[in-house]
Structures are given as C-alpha cells and as structure tokens.
LOMIMAR-824354 format. One record per residue: residue in three letters; x, y, z of N, C-alpha, C in turn. Coordinates in steps of 0.2 Angstrom, whole numbers, plus 5000, padded with zeros to 4 digits. Layout:
<sites>
ALAXYZXYZXYZ ...
</sites>
This chain:
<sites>
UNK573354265406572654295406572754355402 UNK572254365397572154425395571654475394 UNK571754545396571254565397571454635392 UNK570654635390570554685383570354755387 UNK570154775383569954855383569354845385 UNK568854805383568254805385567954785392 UNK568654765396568554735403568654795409 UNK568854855405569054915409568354945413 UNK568554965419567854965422568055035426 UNK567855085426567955165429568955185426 UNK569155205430569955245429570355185431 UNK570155125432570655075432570655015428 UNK571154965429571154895424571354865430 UNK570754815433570654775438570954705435 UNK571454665440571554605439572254585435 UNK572654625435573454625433573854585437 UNK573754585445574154515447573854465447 UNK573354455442573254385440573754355435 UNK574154415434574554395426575054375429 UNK575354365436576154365439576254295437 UNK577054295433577154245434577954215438 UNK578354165438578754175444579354175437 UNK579754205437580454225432580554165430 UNK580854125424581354085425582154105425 UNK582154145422582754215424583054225429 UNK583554195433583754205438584054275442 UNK584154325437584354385436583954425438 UNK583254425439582554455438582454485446 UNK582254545446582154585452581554545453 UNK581254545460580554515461580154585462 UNK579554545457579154595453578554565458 UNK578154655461577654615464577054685460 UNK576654635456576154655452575654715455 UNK575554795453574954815457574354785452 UNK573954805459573154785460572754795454 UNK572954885455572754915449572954955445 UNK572754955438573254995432572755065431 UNK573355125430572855165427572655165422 UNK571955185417571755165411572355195406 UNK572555265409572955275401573655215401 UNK573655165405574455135403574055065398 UNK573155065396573054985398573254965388 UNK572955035384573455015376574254975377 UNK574455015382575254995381575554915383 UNK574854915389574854835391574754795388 UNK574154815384573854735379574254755371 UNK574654775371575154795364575654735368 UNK576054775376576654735377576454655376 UNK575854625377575654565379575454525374 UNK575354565368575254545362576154525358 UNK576454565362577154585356577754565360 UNK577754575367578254565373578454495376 UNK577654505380577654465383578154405383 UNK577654375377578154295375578854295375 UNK579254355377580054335378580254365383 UNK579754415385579954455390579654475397 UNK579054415396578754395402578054425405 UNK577654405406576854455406576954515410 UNK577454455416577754525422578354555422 UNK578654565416579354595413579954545419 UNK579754495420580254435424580654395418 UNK580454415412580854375408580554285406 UNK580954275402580754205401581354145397 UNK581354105395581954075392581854085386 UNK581554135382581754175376581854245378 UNK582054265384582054325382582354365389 UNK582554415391583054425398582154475402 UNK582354475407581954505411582054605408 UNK581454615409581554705409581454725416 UNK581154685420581254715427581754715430 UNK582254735428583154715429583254785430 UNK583854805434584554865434584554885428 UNK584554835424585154845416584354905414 UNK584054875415583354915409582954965415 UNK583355005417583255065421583155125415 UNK582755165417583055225411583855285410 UNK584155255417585055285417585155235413 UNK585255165411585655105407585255125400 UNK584555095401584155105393583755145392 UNK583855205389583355235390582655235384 UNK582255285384581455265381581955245375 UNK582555275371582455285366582855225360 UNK583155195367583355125368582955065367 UNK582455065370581755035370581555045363 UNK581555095362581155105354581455075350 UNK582255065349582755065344582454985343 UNK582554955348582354895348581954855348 UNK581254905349580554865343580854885340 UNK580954935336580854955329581254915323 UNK581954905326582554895322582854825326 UNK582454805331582854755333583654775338 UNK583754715342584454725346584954695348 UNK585454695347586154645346586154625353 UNK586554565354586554505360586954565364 UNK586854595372587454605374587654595382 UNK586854605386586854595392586554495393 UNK586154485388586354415390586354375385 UNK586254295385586254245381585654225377 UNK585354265376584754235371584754235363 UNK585254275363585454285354585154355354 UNK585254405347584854435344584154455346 UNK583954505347583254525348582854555340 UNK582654515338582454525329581754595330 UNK581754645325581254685327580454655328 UNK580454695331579454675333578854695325 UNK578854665322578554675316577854685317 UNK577654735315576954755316576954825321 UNK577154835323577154885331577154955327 UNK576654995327576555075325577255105330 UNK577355165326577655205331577155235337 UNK576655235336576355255343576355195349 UNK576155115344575955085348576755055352 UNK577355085350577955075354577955105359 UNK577755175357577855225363577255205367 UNK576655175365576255165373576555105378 UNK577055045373577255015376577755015381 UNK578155075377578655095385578355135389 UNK577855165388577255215393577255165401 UNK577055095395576455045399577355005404 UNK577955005400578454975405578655015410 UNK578955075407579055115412578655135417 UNK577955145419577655145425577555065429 UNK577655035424577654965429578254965434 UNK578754955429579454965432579555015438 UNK579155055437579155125443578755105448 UNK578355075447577755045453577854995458 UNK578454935454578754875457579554915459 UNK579554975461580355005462580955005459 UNK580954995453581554975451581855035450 UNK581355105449581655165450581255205452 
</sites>
C-alpha cells in the first residue's frame, strides 16, 4: 500500500499497519507496525518505499532480496547512521548475510537518505529494537 504526501491528515500519517508484511527472513525480529506516523518521518517513509522497500521489506522484515533492517545487526551500536549512508550512497559488500552485494541506490539526494535513516531509525525505535 502506498501512501503519499497528500494522504497526510493533521500531525500524523494514518494507515501504516496496513503496510505489515510477515518476513520471509527468518532472522527478522517481529515487527509490530505503529498506528501512527509522525508527519516529520512521512518524506523518509515514501523515499524508503520507493527505494528500500523492495529488498528490504515495507516493514524493514527483509525480503528474499535483501536481509531484514529490523534486526540486532542494524541497531545504531552495530550500524551506525553513517553506515546507513555509506550504503545508499556507495553501496555495500556481502557480510552479515547471503544476498550478494548491496549495489547503490541510484537516485537518492543526500538529503533524501538522511530522511530515510530519519524514517528507519524511529521505526526501529517504536518496534523496540532500541
């Protein structure tokens, strides 16, 4: 499900766990979607979902392109933001699992990566993972 900018209705973005889907990732912490987003995370979220998602799962659960981000490994003590960056920007070598090479995100503004770790790291904060 996608939802734009135009669907934003007062200081939140209604209808986020609609997007839950279940890991094929076995390794994937269980992600349990909030209700509601704050507005300043919703740029970050329609970038992730534009540019993430597809390997990295609508609910950071991963998918069989691409390893979960709601995982241990992708805490800010293991990877930090600038971690995260390196790898839109420049791409990232195979190391925590088997999916090959992470090629860069072509397209992706320097701002529009920082909204996107903005938009990870509060998700990952909301579903516990820190």
């Amino acid at each position: 499900m996608k939802i734009t900018l135009a669907q934003i209705t007062g200081p939140a973005l209604l209808g986020l766990g609609a997007i839950a889907a279940t890991s094929s990732v076995a390794l994937a912490e269980s992600v349990s979607p909030p209700e509601n987003m704050p507005f300043q995370y919703a740029v970050g979220y329609e970038q992730f979902e534009a540019n993430c998602a597809g390997c990295h799962g609508p609910d950071l659960g991963g998918t069989d392109e691409g390893p979960p981000l709601m995982h241990r490994y992708y805490k800010p003590s293991h990877h930090n933001n600038a971690a995260f960056y390196r790898a839109i920007k420049t791409g990232s070598a195979q190391h925590h699992w088997s999916f090959g090479d992470m090629k860069p995100v072509e397209g992706v503004t320097d701002k529009q990566a920082k909204q996107i770790i903005e938009f990870v790291r509060w998700y990952q904060r909301e579903n516990g993972l820190f």
